[in-house]
N, C-alpha and C positions, 0 to 999 in steps of 0.2 A: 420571677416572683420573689426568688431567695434573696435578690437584690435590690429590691424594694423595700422588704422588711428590715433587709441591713440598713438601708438609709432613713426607715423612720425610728430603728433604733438609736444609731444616730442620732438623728435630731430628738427625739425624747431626750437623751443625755444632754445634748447643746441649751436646750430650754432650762432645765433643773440648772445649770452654770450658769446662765444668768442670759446667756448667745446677744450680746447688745449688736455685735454684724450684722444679727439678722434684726436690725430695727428697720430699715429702710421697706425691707418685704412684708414686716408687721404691721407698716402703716399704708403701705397698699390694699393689704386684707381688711383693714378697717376700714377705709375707705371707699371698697368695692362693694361693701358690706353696709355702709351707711348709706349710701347708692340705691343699693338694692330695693332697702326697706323704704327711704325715704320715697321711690316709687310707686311702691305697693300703698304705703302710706296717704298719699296725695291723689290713689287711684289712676297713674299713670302704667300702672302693672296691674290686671284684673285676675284676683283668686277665682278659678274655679268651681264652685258651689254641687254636690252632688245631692239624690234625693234620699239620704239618710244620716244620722247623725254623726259628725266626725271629734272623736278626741285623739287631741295631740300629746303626747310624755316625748317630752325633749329637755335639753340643757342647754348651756350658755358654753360650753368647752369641749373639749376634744376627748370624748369617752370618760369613764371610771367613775359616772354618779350615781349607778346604779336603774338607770333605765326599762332594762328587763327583765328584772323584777319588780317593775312596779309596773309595769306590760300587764305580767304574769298577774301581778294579785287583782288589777283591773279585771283579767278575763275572767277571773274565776269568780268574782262578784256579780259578774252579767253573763253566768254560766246557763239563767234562763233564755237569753236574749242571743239569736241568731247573730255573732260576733265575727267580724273577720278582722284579721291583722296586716298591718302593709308594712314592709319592713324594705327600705334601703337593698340593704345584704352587701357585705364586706368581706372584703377576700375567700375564706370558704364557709361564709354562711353560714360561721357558729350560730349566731344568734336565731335567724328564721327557724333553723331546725330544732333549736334547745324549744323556743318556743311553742310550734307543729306539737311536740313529744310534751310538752306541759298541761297544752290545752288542747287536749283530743276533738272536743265539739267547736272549738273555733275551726279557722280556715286561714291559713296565714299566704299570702299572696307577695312574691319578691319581684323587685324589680326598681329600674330608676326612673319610669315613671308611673309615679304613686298616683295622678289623678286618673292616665287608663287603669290604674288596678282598683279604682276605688270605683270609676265606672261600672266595672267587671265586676267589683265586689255586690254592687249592686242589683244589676241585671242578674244575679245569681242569689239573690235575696236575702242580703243582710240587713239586720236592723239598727246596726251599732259599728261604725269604722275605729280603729284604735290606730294613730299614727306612729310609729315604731321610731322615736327619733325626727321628731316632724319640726321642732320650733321652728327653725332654719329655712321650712320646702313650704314657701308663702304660697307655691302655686295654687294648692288646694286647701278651699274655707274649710276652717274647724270652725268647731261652737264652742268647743273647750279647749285650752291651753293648761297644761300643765307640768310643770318647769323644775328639774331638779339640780340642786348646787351641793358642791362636794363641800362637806365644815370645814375642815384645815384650809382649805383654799377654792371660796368659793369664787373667784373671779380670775382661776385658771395665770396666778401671777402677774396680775394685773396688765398683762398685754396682747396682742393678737398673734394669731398663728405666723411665721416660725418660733417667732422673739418668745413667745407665751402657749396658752391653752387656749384662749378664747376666739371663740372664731364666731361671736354674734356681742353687741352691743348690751352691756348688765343695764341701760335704762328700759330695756325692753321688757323687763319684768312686771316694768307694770300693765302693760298686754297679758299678763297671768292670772290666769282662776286660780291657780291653785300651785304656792311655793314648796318643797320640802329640800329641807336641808339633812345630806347624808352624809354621816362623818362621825369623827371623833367629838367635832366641839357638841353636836348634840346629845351625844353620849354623858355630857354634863349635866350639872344641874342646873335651873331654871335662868340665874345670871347670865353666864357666855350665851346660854340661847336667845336672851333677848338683847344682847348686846351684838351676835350677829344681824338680827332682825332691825335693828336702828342703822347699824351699817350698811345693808340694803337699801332700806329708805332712804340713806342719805345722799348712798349712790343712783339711785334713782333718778331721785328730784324730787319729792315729795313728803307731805307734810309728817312729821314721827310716829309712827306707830300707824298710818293708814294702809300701811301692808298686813295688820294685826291678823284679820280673818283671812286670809288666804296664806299664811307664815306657817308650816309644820315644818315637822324633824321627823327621821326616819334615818335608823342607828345600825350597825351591823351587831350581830351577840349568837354568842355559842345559845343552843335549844339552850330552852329550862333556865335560861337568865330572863331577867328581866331590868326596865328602865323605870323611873322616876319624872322624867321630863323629854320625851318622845312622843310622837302619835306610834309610829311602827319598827320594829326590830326584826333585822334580817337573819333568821336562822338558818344555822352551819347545821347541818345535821352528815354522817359520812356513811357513804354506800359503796358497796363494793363495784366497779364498772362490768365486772366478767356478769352481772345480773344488771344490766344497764336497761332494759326496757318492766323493771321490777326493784325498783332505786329503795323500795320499803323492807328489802329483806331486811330481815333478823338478826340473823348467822351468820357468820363466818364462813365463806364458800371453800370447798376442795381444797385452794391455793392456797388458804388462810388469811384471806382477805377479811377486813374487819365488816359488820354488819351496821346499821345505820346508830344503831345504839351503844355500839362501842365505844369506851371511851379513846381517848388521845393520849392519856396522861400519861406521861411517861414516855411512850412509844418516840422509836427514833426514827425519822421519815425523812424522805428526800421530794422536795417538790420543784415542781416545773408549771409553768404558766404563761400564756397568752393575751394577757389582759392589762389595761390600761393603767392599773394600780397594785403590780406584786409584790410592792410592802405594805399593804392592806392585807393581803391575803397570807401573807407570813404572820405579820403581825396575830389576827386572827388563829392562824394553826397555834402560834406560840401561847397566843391565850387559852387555847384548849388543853394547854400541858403539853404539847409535843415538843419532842427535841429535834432541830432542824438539823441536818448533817450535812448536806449539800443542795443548793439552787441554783435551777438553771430556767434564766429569764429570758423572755421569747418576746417580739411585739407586740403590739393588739392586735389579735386576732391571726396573729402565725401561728400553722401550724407545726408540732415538731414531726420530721421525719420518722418511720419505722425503725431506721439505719439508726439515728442519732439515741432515739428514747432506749435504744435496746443496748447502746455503751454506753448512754447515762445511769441505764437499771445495774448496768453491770460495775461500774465505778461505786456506785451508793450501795452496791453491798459490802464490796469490799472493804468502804468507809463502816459499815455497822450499821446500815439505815436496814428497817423492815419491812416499810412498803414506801411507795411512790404513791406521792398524792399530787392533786391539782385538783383544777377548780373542773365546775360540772358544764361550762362552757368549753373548757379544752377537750373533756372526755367523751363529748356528743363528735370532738370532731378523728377519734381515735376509733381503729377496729379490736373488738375485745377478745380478737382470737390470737392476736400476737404473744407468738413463744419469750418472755422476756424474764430476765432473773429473779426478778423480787413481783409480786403482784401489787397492782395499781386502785387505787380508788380515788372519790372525788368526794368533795363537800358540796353537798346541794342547796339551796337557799332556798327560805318560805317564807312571806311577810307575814306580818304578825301585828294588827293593829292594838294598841299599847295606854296611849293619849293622845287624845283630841281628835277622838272618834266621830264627835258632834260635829264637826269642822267638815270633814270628810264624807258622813254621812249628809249633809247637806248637798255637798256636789253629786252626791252619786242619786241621790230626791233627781236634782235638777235632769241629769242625764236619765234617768227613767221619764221623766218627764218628756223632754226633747223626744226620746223614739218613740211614746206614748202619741204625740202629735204630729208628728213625718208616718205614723202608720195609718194615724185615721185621714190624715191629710191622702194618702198613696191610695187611700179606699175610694176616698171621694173623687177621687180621681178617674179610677176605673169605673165607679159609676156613673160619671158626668164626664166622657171625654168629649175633648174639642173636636 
């Protein structure tokens, strides 16, 4: 496994350098990929169709557009409605478990194939499927598609996996209910946002501006900030992980670990991270004031060893760091009983809708809608069977 994540560290480096070698395997990828869909497309490949409503949150590139939190803020919107989650699951199931732990009344269900689990999901009486990463896994019909692209680069360096990011075709967006763009450019004001919006469309194929209604943004921002030109902002808020199943403490625990509402400012920290974008999440800490002392960057979705976090803790003090942070995907995958020099927390993320609530609230009408009619349809069912 250590050797796998060394090779996709690797290649994450090879991509950011431009890797033109690996053009020949990028256009493989493209091609098996246009394959794919054009089958699906033309009905030569039959999706699946289960008896409850499916929404899909997927991207066009290879992690870091923020996906699982907008999982999250989906489940918590349809916290009345008997929800289950279908999730992939990648090397140690950061995400299925961050998930499980966010939304106690769902039922998060892992596995690689997502049509038995959404079967199962079924037969076990959900009203609402949420596909975890789905644009890609055609096998099983959604009713909703919902698509998100990173601002600084939303088409993954304009190339396919290795050469690039992208590992699905950006004309396929217009197969999308619903776009949002996560990033720095939406962080802007209304201009660059709608200048990425015409560059979608153009990349598309379609006429300017007929992406308009289905076009948001959703930004990352310390709590207690706010945006101008967003529908949603992802809030940093920082917990201590030794209280990891009570992420809302207060206080500052025994170790002197900070509590959610502590600030940053100033504070000199050492971070470590797993995740697909950790000059996002630097960047981020540095905007909350902290002084960065030392980083140590992991794959997506590597985990660090016991052995290594514990002469990493021990190096970052000697440097002058106070505590060890990461994100709250690394920490779900950490035990909080480990003896280590300096104590650890995580920054938690909450979306936060912002602008263009009306946009949003529209689709989520429709998907009340949609289980509204697979429920009375499941009734009629049982009272008229074949």
């Amino acid at each position: 496994m250590k050797l796998w994540f060394k090779f996709i560290r690797w290649g994450q480096s090879q991509i950011e350098k431009g890797a033109f070698f690996l053009a020949p395997l990028s256009f493989l990828w493209g091609f098996v990929s246009f394959l794919k869909n054009f089958f699906y497309d033309v009905g030569l490949f039959k999706s699946v169709q289960v008896d409850c409503p499916v929404v899909s949150v997927g991207n066009l590139v290879a992690g870091g557009t923020g996906k699982t939190p907008f999982v999250h803020f989906l489940g918590k919107r349809f916290a009345s409605r008997k929800t289950a989650v279908l999730s992939r699951g990648y090397g140690s199931d950061d995400e299925p478990k961050l998930l499980q732990r966010k939304l106690p009344f769902a039922k998060v269900y892992v596995g690689k194939d997502r049509v038995q689990l959404a079967k199962k999901a079924v037969q076990e009486g959900a009203e609402l499927i949420l596909l975890d990463d789905g644009f890609q896994y055609r096998k099983l019909h959604r009713d909703f598609d919902l698509v998100l692209l990173f601002g600084e680069d939303p088409f993954g360096k304009g190339h396919y996996l290795p050469r690039g990011f992208l590992r699905d075709s950006p004309k396929r967006l217009k197969q999308a209910d619903l776009i949002l763009v996560n990033g720095k450019t939406s962080n802007l004001l209304l201009f660059p946002f709608v200048s990425l919006r015409t560059k979608v469309d153009q990349v598309v194929g379609v006429y300017r501006n007929n992406l308009k209604d289905r076009f948001l943004a959703a930004s990352a921002f310390p709590q207690n900030s706010h945006t101008h030109s967003c529908l949603a902002s992802r809030q940093w808020s920082l917990a201590p992980h030794e209280n990891f199943e009570e992420p809302s403490c207060q206080n500052p625990d025994s170790s002197g670990c900070f509590g959610m509402d502590a600030s940053l400012l100033g504070k000199k920290v050492a971070l470590f991270s797993g995740i697909a974008r950790p000059l996002s999440f630097r960047k981020t800490v540095e905007d909350l004031g902290a002084i960065v002392i030392l980083e140590k960057q992991l794959a997506d979705h590597e985990k660090i060893s016991e052995k290594e976090l514990k002469i990493f803790a021990k190096k970052a003090k000697e440097c002058g760091a106070a505590i060890l942070l990461c994100t709250e995907k690394d920490a779900i995958k950490l035990d909080s009983k480990m003896d280590l020099a300096l104590p650890f927390c995580f920054l938690e993320i909450s979306l936060e809708v912002t602008l263009g609530i009306e946009l949003l609230d529209k689709l989520i009408a429709k998907i009340d809608q949609k289980i509204d009619t697979y429920n009375l349809w499941m009734k009629s069912k049982c009272a008229f069977p074949n």
